[in-house]
PDB file of N, CA, C and O in Angstrom:
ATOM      1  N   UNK A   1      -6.461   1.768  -9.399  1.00  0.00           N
ATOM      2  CA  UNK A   1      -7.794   1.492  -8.911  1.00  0.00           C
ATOM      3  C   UNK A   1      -8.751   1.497 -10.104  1.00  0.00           C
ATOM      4  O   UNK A   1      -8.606   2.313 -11.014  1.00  0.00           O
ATOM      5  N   UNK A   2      -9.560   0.741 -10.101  1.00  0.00           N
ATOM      6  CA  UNK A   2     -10.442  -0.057 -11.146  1.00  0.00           C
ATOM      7  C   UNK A   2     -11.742   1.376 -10.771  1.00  0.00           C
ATOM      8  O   UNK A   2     -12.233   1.605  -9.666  1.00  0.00           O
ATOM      9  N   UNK A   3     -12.034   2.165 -12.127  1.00  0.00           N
ATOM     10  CA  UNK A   3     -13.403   3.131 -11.994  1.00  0.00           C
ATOM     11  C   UNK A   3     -14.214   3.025 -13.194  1.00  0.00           C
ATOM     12  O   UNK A   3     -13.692   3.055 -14.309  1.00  0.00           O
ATOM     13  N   UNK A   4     -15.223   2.927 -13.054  1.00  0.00           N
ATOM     14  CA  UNK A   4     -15.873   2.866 -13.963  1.00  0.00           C
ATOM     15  C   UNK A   4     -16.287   4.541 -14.932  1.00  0.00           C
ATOM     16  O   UNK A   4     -16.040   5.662 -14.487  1.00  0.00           O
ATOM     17  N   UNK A   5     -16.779   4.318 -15.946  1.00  0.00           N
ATOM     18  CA  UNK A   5     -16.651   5.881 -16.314  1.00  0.00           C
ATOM     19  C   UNK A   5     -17.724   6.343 -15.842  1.00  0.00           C
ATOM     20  O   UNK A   5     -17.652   7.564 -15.978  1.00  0.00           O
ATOM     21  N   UNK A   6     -19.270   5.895 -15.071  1.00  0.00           N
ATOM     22  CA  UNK A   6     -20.421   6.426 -15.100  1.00  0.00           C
ATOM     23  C   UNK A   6     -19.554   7.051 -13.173  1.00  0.00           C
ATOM     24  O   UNK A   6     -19.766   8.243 -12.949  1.00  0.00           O
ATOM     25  N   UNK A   7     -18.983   6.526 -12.388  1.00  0.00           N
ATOM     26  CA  UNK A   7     -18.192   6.783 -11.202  1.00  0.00           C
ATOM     27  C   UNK A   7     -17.450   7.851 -11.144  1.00  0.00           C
ATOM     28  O   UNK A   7     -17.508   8.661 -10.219  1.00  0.00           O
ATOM     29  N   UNK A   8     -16.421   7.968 -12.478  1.00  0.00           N
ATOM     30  CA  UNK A   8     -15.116   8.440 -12.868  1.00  0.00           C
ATOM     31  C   UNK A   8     -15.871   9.783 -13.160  1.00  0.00           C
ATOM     32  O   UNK A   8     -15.586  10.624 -12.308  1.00  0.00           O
ATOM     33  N   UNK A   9     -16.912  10.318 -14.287  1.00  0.00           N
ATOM     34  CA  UNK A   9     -17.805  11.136 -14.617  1.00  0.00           C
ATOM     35  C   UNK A   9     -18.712  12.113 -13.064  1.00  0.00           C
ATOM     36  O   UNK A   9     -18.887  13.323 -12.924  1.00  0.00           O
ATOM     37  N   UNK A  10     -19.139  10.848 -12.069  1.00  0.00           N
ATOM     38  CA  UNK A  10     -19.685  11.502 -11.127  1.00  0.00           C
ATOM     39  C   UNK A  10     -19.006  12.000  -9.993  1.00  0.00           C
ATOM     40  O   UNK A  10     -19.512  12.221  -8.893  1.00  0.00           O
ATOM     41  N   UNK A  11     -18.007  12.138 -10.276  1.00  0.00           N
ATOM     42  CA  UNK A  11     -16.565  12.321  -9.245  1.00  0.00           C
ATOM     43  C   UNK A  11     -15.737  13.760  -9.632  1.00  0.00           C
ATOM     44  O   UNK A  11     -15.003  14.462  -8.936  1.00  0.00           O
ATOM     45  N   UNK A  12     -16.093  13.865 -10.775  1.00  0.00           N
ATOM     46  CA  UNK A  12     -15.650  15.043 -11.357  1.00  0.00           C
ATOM     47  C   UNK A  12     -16.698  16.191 -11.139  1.00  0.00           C
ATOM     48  O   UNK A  12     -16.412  17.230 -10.544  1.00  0.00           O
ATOM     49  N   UNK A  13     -17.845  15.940 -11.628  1.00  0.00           N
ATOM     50  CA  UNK A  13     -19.340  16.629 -10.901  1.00  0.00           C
ATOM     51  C   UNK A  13     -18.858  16.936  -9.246  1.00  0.00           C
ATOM     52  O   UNK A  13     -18.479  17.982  -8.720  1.00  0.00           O
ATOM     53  N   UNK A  14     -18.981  16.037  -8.879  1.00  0.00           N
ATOM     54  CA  UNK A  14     -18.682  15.999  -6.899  1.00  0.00           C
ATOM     55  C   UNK A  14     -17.785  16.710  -6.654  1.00  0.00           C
ATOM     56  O   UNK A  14     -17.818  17.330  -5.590  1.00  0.00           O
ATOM     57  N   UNK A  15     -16.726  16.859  -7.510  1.00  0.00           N
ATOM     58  CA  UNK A  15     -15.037  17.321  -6.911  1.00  0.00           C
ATOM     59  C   UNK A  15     -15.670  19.228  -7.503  1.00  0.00           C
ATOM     60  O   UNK A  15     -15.498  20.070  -6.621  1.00  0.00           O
ATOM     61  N   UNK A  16     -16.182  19.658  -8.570  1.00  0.00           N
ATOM     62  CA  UNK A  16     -16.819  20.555  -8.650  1.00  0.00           C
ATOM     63  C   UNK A  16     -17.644  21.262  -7.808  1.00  0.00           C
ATOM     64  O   UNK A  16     -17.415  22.419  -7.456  1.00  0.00           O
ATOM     65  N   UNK A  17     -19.075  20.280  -7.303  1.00  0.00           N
ATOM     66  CA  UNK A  17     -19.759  20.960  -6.893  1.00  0.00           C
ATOM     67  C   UNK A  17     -19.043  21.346  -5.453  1.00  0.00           C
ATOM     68  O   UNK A  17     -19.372  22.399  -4.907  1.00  0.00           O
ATOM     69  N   UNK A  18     -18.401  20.780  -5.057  1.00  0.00           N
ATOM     70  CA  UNK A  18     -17.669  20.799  -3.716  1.00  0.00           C
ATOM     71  C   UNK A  18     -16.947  22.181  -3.484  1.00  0.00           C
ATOM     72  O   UNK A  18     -17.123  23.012  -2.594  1.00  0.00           O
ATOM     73  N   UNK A  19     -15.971  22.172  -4.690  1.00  0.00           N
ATOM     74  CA  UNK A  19     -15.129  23.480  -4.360  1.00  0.00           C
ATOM     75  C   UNK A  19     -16.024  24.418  -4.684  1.00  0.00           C
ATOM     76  O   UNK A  19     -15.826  25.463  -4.066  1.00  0.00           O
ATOM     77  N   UNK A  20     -17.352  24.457  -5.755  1.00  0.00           N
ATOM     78  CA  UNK A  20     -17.731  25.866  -6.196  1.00  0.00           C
ATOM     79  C   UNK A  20     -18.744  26.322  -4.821  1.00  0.00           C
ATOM     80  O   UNK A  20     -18.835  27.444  -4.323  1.00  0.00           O
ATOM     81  N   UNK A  21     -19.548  24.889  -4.351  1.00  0.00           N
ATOM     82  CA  UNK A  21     -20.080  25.618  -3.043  1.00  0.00           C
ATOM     83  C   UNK A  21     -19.036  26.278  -1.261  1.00  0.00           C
ATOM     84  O   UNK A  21     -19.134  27.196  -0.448  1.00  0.00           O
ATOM     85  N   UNK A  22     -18.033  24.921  -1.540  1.00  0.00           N
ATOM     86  CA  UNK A  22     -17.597  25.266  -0.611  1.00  0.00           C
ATOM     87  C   UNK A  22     -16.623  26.221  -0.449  1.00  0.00           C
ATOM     88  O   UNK A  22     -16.076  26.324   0.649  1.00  0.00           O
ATOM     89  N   UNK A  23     -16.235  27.129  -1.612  1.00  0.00           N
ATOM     90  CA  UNK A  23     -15.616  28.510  -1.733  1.00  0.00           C
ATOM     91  C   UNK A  23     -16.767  29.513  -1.608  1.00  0.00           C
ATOM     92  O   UNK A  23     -16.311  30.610  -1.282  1.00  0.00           O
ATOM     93  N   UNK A  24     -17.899  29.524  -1.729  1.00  0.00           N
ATOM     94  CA  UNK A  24     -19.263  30.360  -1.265  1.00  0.00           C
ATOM     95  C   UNK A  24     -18.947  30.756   0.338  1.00  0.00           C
ATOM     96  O   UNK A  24     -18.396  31.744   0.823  1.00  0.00           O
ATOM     97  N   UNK A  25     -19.674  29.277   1.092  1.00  0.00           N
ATOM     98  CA  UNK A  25     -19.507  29.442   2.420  1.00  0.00           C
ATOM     99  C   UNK A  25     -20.177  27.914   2.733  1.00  0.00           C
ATOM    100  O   UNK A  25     -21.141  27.307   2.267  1.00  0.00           O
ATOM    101  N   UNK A  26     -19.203  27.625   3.722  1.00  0.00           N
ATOM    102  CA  UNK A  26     -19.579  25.984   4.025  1.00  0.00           C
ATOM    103  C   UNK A  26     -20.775  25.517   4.980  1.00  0.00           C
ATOM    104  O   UNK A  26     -21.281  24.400   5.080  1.00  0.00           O
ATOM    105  N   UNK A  27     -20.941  26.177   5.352  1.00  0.00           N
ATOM    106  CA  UNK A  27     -22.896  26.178   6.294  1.00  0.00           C
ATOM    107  C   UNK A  27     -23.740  26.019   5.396  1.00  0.00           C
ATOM    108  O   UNK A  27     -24.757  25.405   5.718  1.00  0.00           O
ATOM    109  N   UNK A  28     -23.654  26.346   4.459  1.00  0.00           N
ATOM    110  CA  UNK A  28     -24.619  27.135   3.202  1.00  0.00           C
ATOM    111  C   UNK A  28     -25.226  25.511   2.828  1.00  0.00           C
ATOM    112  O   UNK A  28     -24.559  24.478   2.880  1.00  0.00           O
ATOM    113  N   UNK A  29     -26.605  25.631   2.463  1.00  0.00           N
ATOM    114  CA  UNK A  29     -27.379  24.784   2.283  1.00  0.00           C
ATOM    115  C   UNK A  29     -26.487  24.020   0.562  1.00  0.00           C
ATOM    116  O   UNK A  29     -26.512  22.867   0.132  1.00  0.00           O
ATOM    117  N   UNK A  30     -26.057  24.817   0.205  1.00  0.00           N
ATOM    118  CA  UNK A  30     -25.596  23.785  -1.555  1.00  0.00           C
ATOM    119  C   UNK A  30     -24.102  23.481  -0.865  1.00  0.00           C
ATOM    120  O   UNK A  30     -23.677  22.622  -1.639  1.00  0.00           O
ATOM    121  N   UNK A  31     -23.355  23.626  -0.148  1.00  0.00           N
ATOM    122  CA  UNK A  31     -22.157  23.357   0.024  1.00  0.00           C
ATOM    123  C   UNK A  31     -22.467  22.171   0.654  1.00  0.00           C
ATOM    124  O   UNK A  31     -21.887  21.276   0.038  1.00  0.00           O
ATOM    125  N   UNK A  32     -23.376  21.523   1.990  1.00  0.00           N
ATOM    126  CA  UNK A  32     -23.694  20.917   2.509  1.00  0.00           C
ATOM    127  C   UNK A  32     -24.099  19.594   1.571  1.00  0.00           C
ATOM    128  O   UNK A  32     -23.702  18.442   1.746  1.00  0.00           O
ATOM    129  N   UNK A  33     -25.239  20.206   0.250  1.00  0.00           N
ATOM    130  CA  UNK A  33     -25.600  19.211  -0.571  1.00  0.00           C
ATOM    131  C   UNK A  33     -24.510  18.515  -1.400  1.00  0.00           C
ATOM    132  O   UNK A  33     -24.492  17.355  -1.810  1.00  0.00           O
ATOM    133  N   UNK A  34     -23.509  19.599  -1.567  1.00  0.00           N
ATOM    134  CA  UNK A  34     -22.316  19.397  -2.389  1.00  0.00           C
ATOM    135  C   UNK A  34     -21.543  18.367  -1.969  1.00  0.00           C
ATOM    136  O   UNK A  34     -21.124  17.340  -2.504  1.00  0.00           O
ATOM    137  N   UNK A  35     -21.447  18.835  -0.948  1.00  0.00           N
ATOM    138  CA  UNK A  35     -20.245  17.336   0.314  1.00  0.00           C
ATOM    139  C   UNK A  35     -21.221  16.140   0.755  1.00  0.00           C
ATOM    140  O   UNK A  35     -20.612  15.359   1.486  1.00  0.00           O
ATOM    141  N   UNK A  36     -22.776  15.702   0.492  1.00  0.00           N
ATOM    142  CA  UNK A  36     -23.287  14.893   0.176  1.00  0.00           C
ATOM    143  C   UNK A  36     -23.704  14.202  -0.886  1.00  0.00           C
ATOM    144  O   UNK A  36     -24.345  13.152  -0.836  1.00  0.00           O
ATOM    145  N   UNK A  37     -23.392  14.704  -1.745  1.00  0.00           N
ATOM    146  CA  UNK A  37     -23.546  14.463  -3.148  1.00  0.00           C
ATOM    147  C   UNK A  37     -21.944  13.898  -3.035  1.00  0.00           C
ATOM    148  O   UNK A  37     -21.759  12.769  -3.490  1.00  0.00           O
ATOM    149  N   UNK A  38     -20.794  14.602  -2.466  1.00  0.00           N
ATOM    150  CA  UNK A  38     -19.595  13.719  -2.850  1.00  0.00           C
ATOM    151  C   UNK A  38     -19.550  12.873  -1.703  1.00  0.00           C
ATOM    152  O   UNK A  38     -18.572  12.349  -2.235  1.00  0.00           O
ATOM    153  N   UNK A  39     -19.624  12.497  -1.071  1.00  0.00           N
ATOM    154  CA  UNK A  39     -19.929  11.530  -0.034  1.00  0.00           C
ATOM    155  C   UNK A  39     -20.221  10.568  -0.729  1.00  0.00           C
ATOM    156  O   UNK A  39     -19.340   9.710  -0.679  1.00  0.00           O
ATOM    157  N   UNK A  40     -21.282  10.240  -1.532  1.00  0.00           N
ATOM    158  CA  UNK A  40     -22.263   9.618  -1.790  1.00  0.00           C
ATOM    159  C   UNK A  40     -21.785   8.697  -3.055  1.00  0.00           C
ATOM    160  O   UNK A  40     -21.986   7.504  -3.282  1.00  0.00           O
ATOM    161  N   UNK A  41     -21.124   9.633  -3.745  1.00  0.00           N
ATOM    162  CA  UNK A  41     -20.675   9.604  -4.696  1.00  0.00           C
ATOM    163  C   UNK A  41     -18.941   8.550  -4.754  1.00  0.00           C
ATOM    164  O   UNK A  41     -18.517   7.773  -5.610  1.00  0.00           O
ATOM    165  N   UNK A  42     -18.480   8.914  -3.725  1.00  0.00           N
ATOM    166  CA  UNK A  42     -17.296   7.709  -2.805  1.00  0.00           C
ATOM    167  C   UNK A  42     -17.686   6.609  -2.723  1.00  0.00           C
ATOM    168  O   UNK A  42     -17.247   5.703  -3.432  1.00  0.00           O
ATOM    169  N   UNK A  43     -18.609   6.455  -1.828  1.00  0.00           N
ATOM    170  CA  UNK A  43     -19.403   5.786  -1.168  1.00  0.00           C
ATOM    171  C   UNK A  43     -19.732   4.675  -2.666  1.00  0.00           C
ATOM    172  O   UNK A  43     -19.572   3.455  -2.672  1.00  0.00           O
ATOM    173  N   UNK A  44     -20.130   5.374  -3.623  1.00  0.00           N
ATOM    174  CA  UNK A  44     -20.775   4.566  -4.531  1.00  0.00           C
ATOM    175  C   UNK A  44     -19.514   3.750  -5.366  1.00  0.00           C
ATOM    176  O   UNK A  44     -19.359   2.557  -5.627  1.00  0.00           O
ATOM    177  N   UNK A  45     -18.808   4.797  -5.616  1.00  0.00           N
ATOM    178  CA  UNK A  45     -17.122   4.054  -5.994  1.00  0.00           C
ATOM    179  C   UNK A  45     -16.338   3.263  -5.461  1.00  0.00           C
ATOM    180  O   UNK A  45     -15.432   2.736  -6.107  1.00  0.00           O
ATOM    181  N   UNK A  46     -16.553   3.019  -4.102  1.00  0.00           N
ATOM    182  CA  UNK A  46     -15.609   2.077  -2.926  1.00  0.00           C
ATOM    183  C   UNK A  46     -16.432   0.871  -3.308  1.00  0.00           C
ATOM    184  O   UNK A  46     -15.890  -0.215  -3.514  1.00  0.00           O
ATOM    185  N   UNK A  47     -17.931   1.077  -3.420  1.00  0.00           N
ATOM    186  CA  UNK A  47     -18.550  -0.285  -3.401  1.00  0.00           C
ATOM    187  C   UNK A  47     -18.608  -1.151  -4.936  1.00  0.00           C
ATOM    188  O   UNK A  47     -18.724  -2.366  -5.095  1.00  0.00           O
ATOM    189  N   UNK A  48     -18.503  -0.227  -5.828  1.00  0.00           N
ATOM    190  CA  UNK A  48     -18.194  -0.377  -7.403  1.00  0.00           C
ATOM    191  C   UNK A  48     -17.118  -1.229  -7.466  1.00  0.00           C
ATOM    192  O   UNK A  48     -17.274  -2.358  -7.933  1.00  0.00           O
ATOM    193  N   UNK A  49     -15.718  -0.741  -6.940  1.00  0.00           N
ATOM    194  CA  UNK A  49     -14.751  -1.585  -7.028  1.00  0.00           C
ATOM    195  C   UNK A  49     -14.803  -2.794  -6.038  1.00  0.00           C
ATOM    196  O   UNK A  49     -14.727  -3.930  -6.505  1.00  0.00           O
ATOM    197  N   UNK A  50     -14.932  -2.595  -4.660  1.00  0.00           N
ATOM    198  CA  UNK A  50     -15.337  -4.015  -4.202  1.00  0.00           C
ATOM    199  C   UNK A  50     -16.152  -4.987  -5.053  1.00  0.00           C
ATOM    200  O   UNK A  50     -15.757  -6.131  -5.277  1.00  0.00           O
ATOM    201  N   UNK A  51     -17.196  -4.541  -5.476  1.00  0.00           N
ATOM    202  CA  UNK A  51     -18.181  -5.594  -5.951  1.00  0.00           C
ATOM    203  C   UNK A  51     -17.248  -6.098  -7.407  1.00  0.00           C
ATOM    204  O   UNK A  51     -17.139  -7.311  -7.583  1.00  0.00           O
ATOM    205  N   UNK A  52     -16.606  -5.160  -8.401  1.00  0.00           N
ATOM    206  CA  UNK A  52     -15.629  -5.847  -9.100  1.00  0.00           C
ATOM    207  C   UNK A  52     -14.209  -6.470  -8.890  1.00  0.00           C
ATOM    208  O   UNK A  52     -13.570  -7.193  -9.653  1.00  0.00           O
ATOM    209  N   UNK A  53     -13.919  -6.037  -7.763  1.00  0.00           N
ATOM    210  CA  UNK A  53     -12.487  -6.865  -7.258  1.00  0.00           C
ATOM    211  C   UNK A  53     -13.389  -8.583  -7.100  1.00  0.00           C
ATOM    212  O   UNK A  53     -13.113  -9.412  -7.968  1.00  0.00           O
ATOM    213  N   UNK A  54     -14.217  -8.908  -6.195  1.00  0.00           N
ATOM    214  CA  UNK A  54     -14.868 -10.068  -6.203  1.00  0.00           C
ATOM    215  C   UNK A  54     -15.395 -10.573  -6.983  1.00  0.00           C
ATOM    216  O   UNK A  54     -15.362 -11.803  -6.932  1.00  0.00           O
ATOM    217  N   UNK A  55     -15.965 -10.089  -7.828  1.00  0.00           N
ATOM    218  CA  UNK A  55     -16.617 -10.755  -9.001  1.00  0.00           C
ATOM    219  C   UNK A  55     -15.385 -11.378 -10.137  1.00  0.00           C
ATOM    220  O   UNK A  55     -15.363 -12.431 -10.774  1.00  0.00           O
ATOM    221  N   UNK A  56     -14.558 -10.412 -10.080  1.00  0.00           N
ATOM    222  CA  UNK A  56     -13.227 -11.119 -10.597  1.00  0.00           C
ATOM    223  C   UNK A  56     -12.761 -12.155 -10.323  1.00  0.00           C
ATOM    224  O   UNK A  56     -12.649 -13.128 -11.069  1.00  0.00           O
ATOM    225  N   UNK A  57     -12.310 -12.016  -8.775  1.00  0.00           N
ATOM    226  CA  UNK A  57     -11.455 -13.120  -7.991  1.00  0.00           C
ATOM    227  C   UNK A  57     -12.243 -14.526  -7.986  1.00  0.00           C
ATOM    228  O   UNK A  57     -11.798 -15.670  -7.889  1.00  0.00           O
ATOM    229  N   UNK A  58     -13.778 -13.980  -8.146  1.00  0.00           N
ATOM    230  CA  UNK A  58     -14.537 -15.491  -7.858  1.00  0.00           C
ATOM    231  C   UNK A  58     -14.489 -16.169  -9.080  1.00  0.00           C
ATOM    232  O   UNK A  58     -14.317 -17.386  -9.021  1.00  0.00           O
ATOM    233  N   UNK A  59     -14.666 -15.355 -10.763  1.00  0.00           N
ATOM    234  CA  UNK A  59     -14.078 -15.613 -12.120  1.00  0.00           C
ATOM    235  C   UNK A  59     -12.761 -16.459 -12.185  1.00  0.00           C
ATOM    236  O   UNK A  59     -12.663 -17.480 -12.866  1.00  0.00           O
ATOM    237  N   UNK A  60     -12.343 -16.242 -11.863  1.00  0.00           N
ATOM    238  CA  UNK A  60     -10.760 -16.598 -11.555  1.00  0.00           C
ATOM    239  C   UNK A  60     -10.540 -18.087 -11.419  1.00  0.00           C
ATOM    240  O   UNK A  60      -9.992 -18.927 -12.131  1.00  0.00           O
ATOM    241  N   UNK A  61     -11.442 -18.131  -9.726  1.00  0.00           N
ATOM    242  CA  UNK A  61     -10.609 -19.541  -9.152  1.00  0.00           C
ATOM    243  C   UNK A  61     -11.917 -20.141  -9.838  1.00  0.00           C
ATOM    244  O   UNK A  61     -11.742 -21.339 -10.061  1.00  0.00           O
ATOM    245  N   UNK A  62     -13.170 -19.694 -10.244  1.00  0.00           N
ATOM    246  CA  UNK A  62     -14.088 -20.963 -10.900  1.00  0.00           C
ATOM    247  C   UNK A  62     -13.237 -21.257 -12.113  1.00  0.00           C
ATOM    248  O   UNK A  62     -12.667 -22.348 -12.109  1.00  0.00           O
ATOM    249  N   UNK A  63     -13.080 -20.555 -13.028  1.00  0.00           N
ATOM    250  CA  UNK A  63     -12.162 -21.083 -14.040  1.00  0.00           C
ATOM    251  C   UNK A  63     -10.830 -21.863 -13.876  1.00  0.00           C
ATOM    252  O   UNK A  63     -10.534 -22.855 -14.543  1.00  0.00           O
ATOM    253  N   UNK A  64     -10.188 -21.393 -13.072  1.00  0.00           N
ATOM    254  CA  UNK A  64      -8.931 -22.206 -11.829  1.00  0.00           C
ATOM    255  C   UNK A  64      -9.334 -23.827 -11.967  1.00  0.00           C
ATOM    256  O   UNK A  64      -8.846 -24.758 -12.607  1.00  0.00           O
ATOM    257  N   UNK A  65     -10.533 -23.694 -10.998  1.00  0.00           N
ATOM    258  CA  UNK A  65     -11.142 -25.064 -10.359  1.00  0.00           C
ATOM    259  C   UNK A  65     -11.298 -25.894 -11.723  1.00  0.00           C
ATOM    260  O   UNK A  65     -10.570 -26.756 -12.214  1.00  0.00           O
ATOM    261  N   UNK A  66     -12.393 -25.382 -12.122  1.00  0.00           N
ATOM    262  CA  UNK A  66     -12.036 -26.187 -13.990  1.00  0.00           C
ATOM    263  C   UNK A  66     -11.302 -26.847 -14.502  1.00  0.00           C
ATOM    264  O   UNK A  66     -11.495 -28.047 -14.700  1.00  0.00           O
ATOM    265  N   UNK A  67     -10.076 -26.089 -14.906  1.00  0.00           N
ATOM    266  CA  UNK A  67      -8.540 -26.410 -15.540  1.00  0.00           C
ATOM    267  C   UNK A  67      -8.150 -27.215 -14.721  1.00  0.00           C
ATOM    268  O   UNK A  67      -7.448 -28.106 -15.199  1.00  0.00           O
ATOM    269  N   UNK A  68      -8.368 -27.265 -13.429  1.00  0.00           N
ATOM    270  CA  UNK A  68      -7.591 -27.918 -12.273  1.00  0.00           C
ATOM    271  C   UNK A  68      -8.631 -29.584 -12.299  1.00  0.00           C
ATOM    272  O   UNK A  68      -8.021 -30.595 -11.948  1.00  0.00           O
ATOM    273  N   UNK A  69      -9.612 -29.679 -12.573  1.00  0.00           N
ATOM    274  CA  UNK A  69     -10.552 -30.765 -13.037  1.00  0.00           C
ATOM    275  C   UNK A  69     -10.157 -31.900 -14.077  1.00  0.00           C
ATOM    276  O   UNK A  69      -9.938 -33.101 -13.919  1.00  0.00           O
ATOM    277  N   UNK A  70     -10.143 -30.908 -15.432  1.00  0.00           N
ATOM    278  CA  UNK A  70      -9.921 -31.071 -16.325  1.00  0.00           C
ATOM    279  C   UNK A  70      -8.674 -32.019 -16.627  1.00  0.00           C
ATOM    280  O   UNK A  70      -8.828 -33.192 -16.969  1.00  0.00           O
ATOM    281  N   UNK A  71      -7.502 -31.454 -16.483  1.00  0.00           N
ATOM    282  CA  UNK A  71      -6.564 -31.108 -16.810  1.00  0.00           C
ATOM    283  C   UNK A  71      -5.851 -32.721 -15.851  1.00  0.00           C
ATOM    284  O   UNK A  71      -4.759 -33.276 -15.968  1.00  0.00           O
ATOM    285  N   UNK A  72      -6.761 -32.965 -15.169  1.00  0.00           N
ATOM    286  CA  UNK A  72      -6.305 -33.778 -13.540  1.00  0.00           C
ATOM    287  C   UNK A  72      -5.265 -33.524 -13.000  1.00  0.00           C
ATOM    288  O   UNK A  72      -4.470 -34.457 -12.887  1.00  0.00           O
ATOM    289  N   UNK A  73      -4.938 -32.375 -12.547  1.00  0.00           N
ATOM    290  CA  UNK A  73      -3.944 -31.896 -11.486  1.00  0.00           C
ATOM    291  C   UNK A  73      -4.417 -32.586 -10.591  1.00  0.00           C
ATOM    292  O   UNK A  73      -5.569 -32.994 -10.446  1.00  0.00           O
ATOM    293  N   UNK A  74      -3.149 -32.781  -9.720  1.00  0.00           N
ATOM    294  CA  UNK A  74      -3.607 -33.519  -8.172  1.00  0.00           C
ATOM    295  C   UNK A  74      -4.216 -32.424  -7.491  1.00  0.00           C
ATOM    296  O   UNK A  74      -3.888 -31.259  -7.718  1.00  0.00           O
ATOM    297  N   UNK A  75      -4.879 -32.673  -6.863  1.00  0.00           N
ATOM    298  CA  UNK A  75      -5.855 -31.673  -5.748  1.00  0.00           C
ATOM    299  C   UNK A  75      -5.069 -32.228  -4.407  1.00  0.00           C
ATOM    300  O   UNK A  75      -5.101 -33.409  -4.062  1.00  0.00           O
ATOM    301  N   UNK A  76      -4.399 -31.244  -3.747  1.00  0.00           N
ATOM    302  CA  UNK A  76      -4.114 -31.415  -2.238  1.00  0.00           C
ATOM    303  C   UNK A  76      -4.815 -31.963  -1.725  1.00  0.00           C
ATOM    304  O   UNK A  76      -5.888 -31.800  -2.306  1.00  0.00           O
ATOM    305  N   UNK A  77      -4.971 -32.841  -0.582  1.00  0.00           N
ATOM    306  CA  UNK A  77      -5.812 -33.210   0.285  1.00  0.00           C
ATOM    307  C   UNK A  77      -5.409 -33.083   2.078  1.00  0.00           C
ATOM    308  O   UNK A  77      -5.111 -34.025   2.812  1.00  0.00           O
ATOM    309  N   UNK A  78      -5.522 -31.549   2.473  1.00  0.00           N
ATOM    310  CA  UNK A  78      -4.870 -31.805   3.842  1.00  0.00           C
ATOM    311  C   UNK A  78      -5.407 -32.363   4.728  1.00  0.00           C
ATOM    312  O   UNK A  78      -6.587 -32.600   4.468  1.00  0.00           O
ATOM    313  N   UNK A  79      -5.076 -32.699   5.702  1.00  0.00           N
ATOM    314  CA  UNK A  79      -5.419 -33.323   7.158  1.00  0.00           C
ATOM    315  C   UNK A  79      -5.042 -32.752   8.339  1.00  0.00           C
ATOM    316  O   UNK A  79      -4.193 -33.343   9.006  1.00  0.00           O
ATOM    317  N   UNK A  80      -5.505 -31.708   8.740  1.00  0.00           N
ATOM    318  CA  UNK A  80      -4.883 -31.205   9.583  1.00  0.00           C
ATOM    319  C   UNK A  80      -5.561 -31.941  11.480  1.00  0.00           C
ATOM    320  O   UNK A  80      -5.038 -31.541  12.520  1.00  0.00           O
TER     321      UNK A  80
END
C-alpha cells in the first residue's frame, strides 16, 4: 500500500496517542480525542491512496492513448 511519509509519520502519532490514552481509561476525554485523531488520520490515508491509485491509472492510459495515436495501432471499433 502506497503512504506517503507526512500519513506514514501521522499514523505513528495516532497509533501512540491511542494506546497511551487508551491504557489511562477509554471514556476519558484524551482517549476519545486520541481515537479521533486516529480515525481521522485513516480516514486521511484511505483517501491519499485513492486519490493516488487514480491519478496514476488516469497517467497511464493518457500516455497509453498517445503511443496508441502515434504509433497507429489499430483502435478496436466495437459494435455491439
Amino acid at each position: 500500500m502506497l503512504h506517503s511519509a507526512m500519513t506514514s509519520s501521522q499514523a505513528r502519532i495516532a497509533e501512540t496517542l491511542e494506546t497511551f490514552y487508551g491504557a489511562a481509561d477509554r471514556s476519558s476525554e484524551g482517549a476519545m480525542a486520541g481515537h479521533a485523531y486516529k480515525r481521522s488520520v485513516d480516514d486521511l490515508d484511505s483517501s491519499f491512496v485513492r486519490e493516488l491509485v487514480w491519478m496514476s491509472t488516469a497517467f497511464v492510459f493518457y500516455w497509453l492513448s498517445i503511443a496508441i495515436v502515434l504509433t497507429g495501432w489499430p483502435i478496436p471499433d466495437y459494435h455491439f
